[in-house]
N, C-alpha and C positions, 0 to 999 in steps of 0.2 A: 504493500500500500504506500509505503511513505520508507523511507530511507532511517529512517527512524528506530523501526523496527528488526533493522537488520544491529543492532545493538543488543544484546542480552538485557533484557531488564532484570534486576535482583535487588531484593533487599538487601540492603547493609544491615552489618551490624554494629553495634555500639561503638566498638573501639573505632570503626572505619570510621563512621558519622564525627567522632571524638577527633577523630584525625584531620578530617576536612576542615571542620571547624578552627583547630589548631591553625590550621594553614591561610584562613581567608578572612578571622575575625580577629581584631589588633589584639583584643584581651587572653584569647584563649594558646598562643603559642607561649610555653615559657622552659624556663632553663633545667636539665637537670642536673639533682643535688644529688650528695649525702641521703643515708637514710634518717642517721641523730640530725644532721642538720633541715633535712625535709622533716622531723619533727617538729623542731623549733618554730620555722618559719609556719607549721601547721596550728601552733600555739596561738602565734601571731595572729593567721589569719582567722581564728578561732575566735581570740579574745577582741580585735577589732569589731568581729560582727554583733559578737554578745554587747560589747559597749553601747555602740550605736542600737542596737534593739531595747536597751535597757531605758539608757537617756532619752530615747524619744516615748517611752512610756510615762516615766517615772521622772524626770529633769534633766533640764536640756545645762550644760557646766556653760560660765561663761564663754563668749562667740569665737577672745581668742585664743582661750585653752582647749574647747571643742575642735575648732580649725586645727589648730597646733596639732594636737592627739591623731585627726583623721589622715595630718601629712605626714604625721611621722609615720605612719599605718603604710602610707605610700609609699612614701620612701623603701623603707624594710623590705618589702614587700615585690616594690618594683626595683632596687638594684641586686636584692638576690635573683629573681626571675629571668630578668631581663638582659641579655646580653649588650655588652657594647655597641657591637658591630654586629649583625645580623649575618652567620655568614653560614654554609649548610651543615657546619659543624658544630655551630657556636652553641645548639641546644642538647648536645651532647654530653654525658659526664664525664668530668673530666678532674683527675684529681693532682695532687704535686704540691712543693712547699710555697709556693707562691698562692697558693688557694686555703678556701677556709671554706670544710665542707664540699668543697665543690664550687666555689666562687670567688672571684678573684679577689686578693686585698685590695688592690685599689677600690673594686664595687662595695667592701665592708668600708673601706673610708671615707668614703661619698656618700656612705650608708649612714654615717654615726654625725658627718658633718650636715648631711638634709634635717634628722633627727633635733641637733644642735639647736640648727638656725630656723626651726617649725616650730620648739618650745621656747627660744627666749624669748619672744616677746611676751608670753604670758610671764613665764622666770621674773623680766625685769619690769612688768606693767605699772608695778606699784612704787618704782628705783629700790634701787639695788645697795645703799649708802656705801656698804664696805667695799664696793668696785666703783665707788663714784660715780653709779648710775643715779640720773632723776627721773622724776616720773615721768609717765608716757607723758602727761600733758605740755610739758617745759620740754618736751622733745620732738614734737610734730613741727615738720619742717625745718627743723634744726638739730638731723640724728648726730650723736655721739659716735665714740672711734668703732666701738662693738656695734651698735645699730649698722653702722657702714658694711663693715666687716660679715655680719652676718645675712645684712640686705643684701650683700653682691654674692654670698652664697647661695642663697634662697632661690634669687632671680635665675642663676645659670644653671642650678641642679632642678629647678622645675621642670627649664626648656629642657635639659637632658631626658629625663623620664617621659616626658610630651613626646620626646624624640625618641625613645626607648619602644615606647609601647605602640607609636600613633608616625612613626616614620619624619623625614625633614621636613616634609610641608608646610605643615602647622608653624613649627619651631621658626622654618625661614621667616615666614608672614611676618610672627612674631616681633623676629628681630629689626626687618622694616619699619615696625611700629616703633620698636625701640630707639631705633636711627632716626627717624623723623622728629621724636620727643627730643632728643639731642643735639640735633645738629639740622634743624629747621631754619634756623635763619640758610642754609645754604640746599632751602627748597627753592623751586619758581614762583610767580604767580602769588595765587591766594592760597596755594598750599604754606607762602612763610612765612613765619613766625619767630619774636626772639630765641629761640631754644631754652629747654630747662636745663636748670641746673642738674650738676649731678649730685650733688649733694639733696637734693629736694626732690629730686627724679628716684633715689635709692626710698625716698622717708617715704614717697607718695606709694610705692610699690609694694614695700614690705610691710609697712602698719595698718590697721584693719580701717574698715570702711572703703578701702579703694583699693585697686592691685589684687596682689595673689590674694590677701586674707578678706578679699570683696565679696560682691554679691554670688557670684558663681558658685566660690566654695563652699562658700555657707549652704546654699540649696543642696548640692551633692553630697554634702555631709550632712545634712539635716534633714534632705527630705529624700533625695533621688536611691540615694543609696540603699533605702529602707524599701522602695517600688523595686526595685531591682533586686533584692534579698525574696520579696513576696515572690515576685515571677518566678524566679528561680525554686524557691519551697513547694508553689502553688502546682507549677508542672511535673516535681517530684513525687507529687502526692497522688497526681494525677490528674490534676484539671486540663494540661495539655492534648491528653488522651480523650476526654469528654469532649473535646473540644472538637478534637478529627472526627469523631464517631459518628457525631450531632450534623457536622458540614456535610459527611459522607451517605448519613441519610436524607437529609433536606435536598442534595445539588448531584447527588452520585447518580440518578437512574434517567438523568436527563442527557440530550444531546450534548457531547464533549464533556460527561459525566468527571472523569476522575479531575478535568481542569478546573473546575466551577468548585469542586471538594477544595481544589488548592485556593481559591480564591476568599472559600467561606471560612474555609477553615483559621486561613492566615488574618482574616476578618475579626475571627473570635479570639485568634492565642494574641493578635494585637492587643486585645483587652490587657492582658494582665505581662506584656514582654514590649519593650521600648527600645529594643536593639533589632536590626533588621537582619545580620547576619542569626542570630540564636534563632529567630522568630523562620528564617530560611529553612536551615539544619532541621526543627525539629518538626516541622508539618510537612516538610521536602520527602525527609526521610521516605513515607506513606505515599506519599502524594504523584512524586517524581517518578518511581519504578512503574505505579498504575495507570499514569497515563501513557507511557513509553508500549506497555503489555500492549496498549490499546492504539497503537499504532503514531500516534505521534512523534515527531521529530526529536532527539533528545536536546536539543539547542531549546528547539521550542519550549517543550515540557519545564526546561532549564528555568527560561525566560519569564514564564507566566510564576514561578512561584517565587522568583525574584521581585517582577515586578509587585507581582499581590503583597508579598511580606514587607516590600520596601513602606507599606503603611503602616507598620505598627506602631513607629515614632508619633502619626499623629492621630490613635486610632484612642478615645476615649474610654473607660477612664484612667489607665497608666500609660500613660503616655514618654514619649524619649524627655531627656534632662530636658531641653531646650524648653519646654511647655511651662514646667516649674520656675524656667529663670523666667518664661514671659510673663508670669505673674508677678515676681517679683519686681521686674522692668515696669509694669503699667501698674503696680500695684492694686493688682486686685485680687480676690480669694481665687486661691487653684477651681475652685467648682465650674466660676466662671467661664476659664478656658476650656475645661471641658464639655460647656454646655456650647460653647462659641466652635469649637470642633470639630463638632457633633455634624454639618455637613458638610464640612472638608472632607473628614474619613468617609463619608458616606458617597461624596462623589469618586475619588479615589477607586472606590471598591467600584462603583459604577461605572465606572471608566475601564478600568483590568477585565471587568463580567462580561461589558459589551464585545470588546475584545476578543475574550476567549469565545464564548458563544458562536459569533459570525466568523472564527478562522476554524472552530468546531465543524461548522454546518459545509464551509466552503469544504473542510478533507475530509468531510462527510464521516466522520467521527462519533462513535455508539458510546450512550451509555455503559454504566456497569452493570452487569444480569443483577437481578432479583437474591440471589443466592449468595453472589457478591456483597450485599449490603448487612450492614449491620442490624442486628434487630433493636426496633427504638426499647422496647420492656429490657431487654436485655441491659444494652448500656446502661437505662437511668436506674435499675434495680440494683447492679454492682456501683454507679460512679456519681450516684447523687449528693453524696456528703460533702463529695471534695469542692461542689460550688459554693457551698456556706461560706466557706474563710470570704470569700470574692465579694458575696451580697454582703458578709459584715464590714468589709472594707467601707463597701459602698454608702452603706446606713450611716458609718459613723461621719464619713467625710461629708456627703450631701448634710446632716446635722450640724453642721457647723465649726464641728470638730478641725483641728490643725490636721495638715495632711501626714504628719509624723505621726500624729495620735492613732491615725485611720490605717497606716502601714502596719501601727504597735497591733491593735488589734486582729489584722488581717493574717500577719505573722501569725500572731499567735492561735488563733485558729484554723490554719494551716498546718500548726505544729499537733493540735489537737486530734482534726479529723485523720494524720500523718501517722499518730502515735498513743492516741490513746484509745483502748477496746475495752466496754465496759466486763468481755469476759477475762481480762488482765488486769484485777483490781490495781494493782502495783503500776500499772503504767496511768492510772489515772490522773498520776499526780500534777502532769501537765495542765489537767481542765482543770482540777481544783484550786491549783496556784494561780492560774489564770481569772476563775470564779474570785477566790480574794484577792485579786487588785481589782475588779469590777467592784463590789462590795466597797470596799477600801477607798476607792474613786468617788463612790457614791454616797457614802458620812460624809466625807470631805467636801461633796458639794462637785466635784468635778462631770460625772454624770448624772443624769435626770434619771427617773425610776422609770420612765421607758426606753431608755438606752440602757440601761443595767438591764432590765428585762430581757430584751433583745439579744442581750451577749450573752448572758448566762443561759437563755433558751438556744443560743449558735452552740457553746461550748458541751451542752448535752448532748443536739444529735448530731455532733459532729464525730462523740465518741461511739456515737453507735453505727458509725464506718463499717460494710460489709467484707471491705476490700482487707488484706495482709497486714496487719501493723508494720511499719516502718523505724527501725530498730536506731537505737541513737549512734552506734558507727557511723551508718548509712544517712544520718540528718546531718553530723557533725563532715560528711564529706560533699553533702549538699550545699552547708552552709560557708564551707572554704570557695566551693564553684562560685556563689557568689559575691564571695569579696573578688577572687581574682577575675568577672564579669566588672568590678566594679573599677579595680586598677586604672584602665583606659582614659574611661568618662573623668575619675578624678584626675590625672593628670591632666587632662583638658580643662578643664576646669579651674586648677590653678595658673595654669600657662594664660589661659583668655583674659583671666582676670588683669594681665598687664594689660592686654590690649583694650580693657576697660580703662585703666588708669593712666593709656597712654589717651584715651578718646577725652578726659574727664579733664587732663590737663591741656591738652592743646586747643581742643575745638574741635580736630579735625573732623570729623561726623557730619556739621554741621556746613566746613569746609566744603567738604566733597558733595556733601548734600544739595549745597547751593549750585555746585558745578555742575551735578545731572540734569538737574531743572532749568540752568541757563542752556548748557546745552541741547537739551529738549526742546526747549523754547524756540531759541536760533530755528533750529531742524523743522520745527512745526510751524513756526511762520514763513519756511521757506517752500513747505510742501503744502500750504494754505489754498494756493492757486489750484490744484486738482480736484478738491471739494467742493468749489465757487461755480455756481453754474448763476450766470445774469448777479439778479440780487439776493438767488438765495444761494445760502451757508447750511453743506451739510454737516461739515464738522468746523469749531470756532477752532482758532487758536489755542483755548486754553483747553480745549478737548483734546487736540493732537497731541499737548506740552503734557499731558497725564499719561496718554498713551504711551508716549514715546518714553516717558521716567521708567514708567512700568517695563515695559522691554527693556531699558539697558539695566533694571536693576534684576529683573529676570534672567538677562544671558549674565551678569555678571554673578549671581547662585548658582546657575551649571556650569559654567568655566571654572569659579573656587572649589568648586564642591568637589573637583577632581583630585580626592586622596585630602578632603580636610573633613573632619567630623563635622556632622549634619551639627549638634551645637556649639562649635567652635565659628562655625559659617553662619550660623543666627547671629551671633553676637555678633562678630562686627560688620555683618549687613545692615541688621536691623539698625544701627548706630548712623548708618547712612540714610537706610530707607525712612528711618521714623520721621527725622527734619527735613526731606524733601518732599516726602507725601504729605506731612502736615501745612508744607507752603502751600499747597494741592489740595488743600482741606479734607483731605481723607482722616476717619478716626482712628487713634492710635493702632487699635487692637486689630483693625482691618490691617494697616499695613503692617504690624508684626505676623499677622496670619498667613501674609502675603508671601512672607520671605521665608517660612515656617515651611510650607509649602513646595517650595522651590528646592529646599534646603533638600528636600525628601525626595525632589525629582533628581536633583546630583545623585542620591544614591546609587543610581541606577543608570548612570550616563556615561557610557567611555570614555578613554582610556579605562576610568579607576571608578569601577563596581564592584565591590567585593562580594554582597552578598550575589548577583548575577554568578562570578565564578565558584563562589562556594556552593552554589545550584549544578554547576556544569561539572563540575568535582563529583558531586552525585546522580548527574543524567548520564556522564562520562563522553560529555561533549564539547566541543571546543568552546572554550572560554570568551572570546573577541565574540562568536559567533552566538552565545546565549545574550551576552553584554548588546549586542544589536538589537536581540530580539525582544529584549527584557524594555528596552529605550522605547521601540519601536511600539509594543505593545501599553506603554505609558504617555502614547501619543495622544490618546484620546482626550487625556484627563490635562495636558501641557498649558495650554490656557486658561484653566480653571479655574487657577486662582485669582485672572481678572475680574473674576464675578465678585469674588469677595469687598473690590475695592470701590466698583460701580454700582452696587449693589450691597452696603455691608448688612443691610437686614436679614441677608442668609447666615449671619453669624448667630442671631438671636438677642446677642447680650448689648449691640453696638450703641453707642450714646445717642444714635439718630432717633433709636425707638425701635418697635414692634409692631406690624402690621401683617395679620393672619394670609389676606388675599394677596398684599405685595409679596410676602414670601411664597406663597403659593406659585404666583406665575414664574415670579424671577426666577423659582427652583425648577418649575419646567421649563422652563425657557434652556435654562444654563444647562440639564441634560439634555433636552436636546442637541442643544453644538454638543454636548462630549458625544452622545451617541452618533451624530451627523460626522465628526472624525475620528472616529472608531471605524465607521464604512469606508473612510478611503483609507484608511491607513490597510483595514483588511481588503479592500476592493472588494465584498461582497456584503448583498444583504439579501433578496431573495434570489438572485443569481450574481455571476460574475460583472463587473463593473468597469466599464474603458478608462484610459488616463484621463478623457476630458470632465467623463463623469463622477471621475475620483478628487479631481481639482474642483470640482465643482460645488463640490459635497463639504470639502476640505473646507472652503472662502463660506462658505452656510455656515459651517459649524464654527469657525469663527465668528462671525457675524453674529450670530447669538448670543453671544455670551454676554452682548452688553443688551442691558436690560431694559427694553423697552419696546414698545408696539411695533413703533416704527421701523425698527431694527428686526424685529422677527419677520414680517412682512417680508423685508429686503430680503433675509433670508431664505425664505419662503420660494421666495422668484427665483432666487440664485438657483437652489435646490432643486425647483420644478422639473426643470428636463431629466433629471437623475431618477428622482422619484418615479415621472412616470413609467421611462423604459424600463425599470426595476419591477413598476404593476404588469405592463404590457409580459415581460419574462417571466410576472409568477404566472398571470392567465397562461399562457403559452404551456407552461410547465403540465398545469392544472387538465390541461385538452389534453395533452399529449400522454397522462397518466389515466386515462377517463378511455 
């Protein structure tokens, strides 16, 4: 049938999956140790998580002894792991007296000096008299020899581990940022600036409120890292599995069955997984050999679960880091962006389904038999428990609850329905200990007696789990998977946060901001005359200066986004996009959604897709050639995000307001263009489709997206001829089967 098939399809097993992974997600390759010393650092990675699950239940320690603690976790963490130089041996064990365990001394010395200069500034917050330190206050902007000293550590062993874990990209950008903070007066234009000092460039960097110990790290250590720990338990326990079961009954017995499985599926593990390679790997696994069986291309099959997983970053309600800084960034409650997301992720998947469905139908691609599918009694009789941790997540964060509060609980009843059986009285101890901080929360006044109700009614039938208890070796080496899941993000994390506090002291943001819009401007008053028929004006001036912002801030998220983390590429887009699109009166959250958005379609954009190759690792198809297909088949959804901007009432939450019937149309309107380029991207809807009918289709579905009568209309006509010979070919079809 297809070229596809002439592949072996097989399931993988664990270690292989374990193996791709390693290879194509920043977090998951790391170094081997020692067995004493792979204990130690099992210690580490053991007692950092336990911290963080603790404090975000029970007290959160000051912001920058909490920071301090999380990077020194890093540190530890990432210079044992992580090799210097990336080289095909470098993850090899390798032992000698130049090593310790298994690890270079130099890595222990850059290990104890990260350590060092993470805790002093808690150490000396208060001054230090008998080192002749003063207080932090008598010291902002005006650091001491130590403050220097251990600022210029900080600064270069962050970029190191950014580089460690997350390759030079990042790092490079970085130190641009860094350069320009410095030595700005010897920029051009409006990019120059007196230059800052270095003495108040090291103060702005290293001490909290701005730079590394800024907002970034704070969310990752306080909030991100806790979703990340859930996903990871949640899928252990089994909600991953519920998750395929549920897609594979709802989409599996349909035309291009096992694709639609990948697309629901990677739909629902988005819920609770914020990383696109893990969210790849573990619905792929399933997903990728049955559609292969079924005759699909292995690129293709690649492609489609690339593409589909590439949303879980912005798939409600755990969403990637990026979502929790943009809360922080517009200061509003995490709920919000998740209510504001709600049809981003939903066009996304809309986009992927159209997709798959009409390149189904075009290679005329079957269902999975009847026999094939799961039985729904079956699944939800064994794997109903494991969704409890999820809905208490949910309860407590939509209550109002801190989004740390709402991880604290979700963990823990995770750990619950994980590991406690009410026929193992002895492992109960988990619910009960859990039932008294619930209780304990609740004298204290922390929760209300129908949120105590609520958790203590989760933590009962969670114990009455039908599935295997999950034994605490087997939690305690879940719960190491997700510290080193976490490794990456925190490094990024700390690394962006210069590029915060290079944006905070120069301006530049606001710089560059004004330059896309002047440029814009120029460009749209110069392209004025092609919209001008007599004396009417189909598009103003200040119609083309929006558009045209929008594209260059658009192609400039897929061009960075090649090999830079989807929220390392929020952060200093959005620092551009936010003061250009507010000259533009767009509302914040729209243009943070905007770029949010974008950030998620670089994932999937050659050269540098990783979750794509870690697909084609598992279809066992060429890599470049899944990476096309995976871009290709995310075509649909590629101007999507203009709706958000001309349109921000499909957000929900936008300061414009709420209007039932406007979001109504706006939201069909704007599927429409994505389904209208979905049919040219596949060239088929009920038959095959010419280039002019595929351009034709393309300029429609464009055309839609912006929100209004007159605009769909246009589209409409554009359309027309496509449409109809598409009618005319299905009658045709319809005689000729008759």
């Amino acid at each position: 049938m297809t070229n596809g098939t002439q592949d072996v399809a097989k399931e993988l097993t664990a270690d292989e999956l374990s193996a791709i992974e390693k290879k194509y997600d920043e977090g998951a390759a790391t170094r081997s140790v020692t067995p004493h010393f792979g204990a130690f650092l099992r210690y580490v990675a053991l007692t950092f998580a336990v911290y963080h699950y603790l404090t975000a239940g029970f007290a959160l320690p000051a912001d920058f002894w909490h920071m301090g603690w999380h990077l020194s976790g890093l540190f530890i963490l990432t210079y044992a792991l992580y090799p210097l130089v990336k080289t095909r041996t470098a993850f090899d064990l390798k032992t000698g007296a130049l090593r310790l365990g298994g690890v270079p001394y130099l890595d222990v010395i850059l290990m104890v000096l990260g350590v060092a200069s993470a805790l002093y500034v808690g150490f000396a917050w208060r001054g230090v008299p008998w080192l002749g330190i003063e207080e932090m206050t008598f010291r902002m902007g005006n650091p001491n020899g130590y403050d220097l000293l251990f600022g210029c550590i900080l600064i270069i062993l962050v970029l190191d581990i950014a580089r460690r874990t997350l390759g030079w990209i990042l790092p490079a950008i970085i130190c641009l940022f860094i350069s320009y903070a410095l030595f700005g007066q010897y920029f051009p234009g409006l990019l120059q600036h007196p230059g800052v000092k270095f003495n108040t460039f090291v103060s702005s960097m290293y001490f909290p409120q701005e730079g590394i110990f800024g907002v970034t790290l704070w969310v990752v250590s306080t909030i991100v890292f806790h979703f990340v720990l859930f996903g990871v338990i949640a899928q252990r326990t089994g909600l991953g599995q519920l998750f395929i079961d549920n897609a594979t009954i709802l989409a599996g017995r349909y035309t291009g069955g096992p694709a639609k499985v990948s697309v629901v599926s990677s739909a629902f593990f988005g819920t609770i997984s914020g990383s696109s390679v893990a969210n790849t790997v573990s619905t792929g696994a399933l997903t990728i050999p049955n559609m292969k069986r079924l005759g699909y291309p292995g690129h293709f099959a690649g492609g489609v679960e690339a593409a589909a997983s590439a949303g879980g970053q912005i798939t409600p309600p755990i969403m990637g880091a990026a979502a929790f800084i943009m809360a922080e960034f517009l200061e509003l409650p995490y709920t919000t962006i998740v209510i504001a997301a709600i049809f981003p992720a939903l066009l996304h998947y809309v986009g992927v389904f159209t997709v798959v469905h009409l390149m189904a139908r075009r290679l005329d691609l079957q269902g999975l038999t009847k026999d094939a599918l799961p039985r729904l009694g079956a699944v939800w009789r064994d794997g109903w428990a494991n969704i409890v941790p999820l809905v208490g997540l949910l309860v407590v964060l939509f209550s109002g609850y801190t989004p740390y509060m709402s991880a604290f609980c979700g963990i823990s009843l995770a750990l619950i329905a994980g590991m406690s059986r009410w026929k193992e009285p002895l492992s109960l101890v988990y619910m009960v200990a859990f039932i008294g901080f619930v209780i304990w929360k609740y004298m204290g006044g922390g929760f209300d007696f129908t949120m105590s109700a609520i958790l203590v009614a989760a933590s009962l039938l969670g114990a009455l789990n039908p599935q295997e208890r999950i034994r605490l070796p087997e939690m305690s080496d879940t719960f190491e998977t997700g510290v080193k899941y976490a490794l990456a993000v925190g490094a990024a994390s700390a690394a962006v946060g210069i590029v915060i506090g290079v944006i905070n002291t120069t301006g530049v943001g606001f710089r560059i901001g004004f330059m896309v819009t002047q440029a814009a401007s120029n460009l749209g008053t110069d392209l004025s005359w092609l919209f001008t028929f007599g004396s009417y004006e189909l598009f103003s001036v200040q119609d083309l200066t929006l558009f045209l912002s929008l594209v260059f801030i658009a192609l400039a998220c897929i061009l960075m986004g090649a090999g830079v983390p989807t929220t390392a590429l929020y952060i200093m887009l959005v620092s551009v996009a936010q003061p250009a699109l507010a000259q533009l009166g767009i509302p914040p959250i729209a243009s943070h959604m905007f770029v949010l958005y974008y950030g998620v379609v670089a994932e999937i954009t050659p050269p540098v897709c990783t979750s794509a190759y870690a697909a084609a690792a598992i279809a066992n198809s060429n890599p470049f050639r899944t990476g096309i297909s995976a871009f290709s088949l995310g075509l649909g959804k590629v101007v999507a995000p203009m709706a958000f901007v001309y349109a921000p009432v499909l957000l929900f939450v936008s300061e414009t307001g709420f209007d039932l019937w406007e979001f109504s149309y706006t939201a069909a309107s704007c599927i429409a263009g994505v389904f209208a380029l979905s049919t040219a991207v596949v060239g088929f809807w009920f038959a095959p489709m010419g280039a002019i009918f595929r351009w034709l289709m393309a300029l429609a579905g464009l055309v839609f997206i912006a929100p209004s009568l007159e605009a769909d209309l246009v589209a409409l006509i554009i359309a027309a001829p496509a449409i109809i010979s598409q009618l005319i070919a299905r009658s045709r079809r319809s005689a000729d089967l008759i």
